[in-house]
C-alpha positions as CSV (number, residue, x, y, z in Angstrom):
1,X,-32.5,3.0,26.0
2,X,-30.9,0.5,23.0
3,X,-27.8,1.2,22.3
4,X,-27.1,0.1,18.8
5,X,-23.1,-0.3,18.7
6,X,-21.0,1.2,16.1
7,X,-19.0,-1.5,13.2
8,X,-15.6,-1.0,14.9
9,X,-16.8,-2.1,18.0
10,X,-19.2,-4.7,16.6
11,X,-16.0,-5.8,14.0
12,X,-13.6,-6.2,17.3
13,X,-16.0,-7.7,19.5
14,X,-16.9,-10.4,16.9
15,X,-13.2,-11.7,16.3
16,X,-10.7,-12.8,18.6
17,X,-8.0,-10.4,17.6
18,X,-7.8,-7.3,16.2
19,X,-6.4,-6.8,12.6
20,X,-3.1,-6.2,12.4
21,X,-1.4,-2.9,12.1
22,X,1.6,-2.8,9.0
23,X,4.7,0.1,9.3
24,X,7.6,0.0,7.6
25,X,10.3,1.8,7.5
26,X,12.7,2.9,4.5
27,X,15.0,5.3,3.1
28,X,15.6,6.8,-0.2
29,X,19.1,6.3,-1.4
30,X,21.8,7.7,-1.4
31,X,21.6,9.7,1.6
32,X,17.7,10.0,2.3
33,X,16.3,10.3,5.9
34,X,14.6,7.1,7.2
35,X,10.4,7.5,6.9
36,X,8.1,5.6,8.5
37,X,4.9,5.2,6.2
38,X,1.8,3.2,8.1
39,X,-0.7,0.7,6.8
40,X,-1.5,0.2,3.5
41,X,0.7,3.0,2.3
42,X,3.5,0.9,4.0
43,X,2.1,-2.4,2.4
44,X,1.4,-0.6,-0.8
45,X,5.4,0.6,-1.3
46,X,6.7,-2.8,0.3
47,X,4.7,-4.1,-2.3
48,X,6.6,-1.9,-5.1
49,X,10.1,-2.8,-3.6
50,X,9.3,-6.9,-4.4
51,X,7.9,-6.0,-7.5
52,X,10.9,-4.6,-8.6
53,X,10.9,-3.1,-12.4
54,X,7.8,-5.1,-13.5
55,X,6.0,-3.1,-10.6
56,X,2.0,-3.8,-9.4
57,X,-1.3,-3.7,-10.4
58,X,-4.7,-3.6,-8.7
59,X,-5.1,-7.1,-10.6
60,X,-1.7,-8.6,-9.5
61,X,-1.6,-7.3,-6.0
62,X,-5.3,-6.4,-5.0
63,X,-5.8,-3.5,-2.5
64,X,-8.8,-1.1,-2.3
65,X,-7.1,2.3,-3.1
66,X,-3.9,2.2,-5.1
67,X,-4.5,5.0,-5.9
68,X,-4.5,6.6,-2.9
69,X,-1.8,4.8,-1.4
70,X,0.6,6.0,-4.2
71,X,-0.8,10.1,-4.2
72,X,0.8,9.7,-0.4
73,X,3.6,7.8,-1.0
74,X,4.4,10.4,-3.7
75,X,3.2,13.3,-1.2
76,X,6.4,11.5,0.8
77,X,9.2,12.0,-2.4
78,X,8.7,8.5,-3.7
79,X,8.9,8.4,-7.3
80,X,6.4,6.2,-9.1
81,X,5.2,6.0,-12.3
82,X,1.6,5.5,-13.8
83,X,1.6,3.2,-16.8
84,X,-1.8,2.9,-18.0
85,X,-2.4,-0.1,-19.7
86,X,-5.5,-1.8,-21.6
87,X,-6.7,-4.7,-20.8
88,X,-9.7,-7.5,-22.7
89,X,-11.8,-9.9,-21.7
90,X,-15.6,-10.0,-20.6
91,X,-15.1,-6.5,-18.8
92,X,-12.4,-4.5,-21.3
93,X,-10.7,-1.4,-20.5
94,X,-7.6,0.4,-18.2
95,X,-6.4,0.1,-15.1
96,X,-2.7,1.1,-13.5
97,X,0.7,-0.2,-13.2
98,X,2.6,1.5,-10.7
99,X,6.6,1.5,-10.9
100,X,9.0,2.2,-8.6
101,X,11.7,4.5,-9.5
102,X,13.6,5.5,-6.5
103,X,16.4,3.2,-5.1
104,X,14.8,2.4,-1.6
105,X,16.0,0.5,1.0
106,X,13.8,-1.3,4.2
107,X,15.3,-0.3,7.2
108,X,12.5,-2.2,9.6
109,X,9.3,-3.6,8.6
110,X,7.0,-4.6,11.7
111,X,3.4,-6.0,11.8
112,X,1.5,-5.5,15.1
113,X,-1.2,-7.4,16.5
């Protein structure tokens, strides 16, 4: 009997090394208890720290599920604002700027293979 692999193993076997695995690990100041967030929630609020007060997009800092990443990050006690803005061109209409409110600090950041 054919056994037809499923796409994680067919993804791993095909490259030479997995994808790499994001955490970082921050605490909301003054006093706040250090959190470790996990992939792209990690990524998504590192990504809000550089961004600083001009914060991110889904144009300027593309990921799949902003959306997503910022529900949990909030889910967590982050504070971050949606801005919707408009936007022209060939394909007019919204999309998101999430901002960074609370004063966070990067205890760790780690990337593993």
């Amino acid at each position: 009997m054919n056994r037809i692999p499923d796409a994680t193993s067919r993804v791993n076997s095909q490259s030479q090394t997995p994808p790499n695995k994001f955490s970082i690990t921050v605490r909301i100041e003054p006093d706040g208890t250090p959190t470790r967030l996990e992939g792209r929630v990690g990524w998504a609020l590192q990504q809000l720290v550089d961004a600083g007060k001009g914060g991110c997009t889904p144009v300027t800092h593309p990921g799949p599920r902003w959306s997503d990443y910022v529900f949990k990050a909030r889910a967590l006690g982050f504070v971050i604002e949606t801005v919707h803005e408009s936007h022209g061109g060939q394909f007019p209409g919204h999309h998101a700027r999430y901002v960074l409110h609370s004063d966070v600090s990067i205890v760790s950041e780690e990337t593993a293979a």
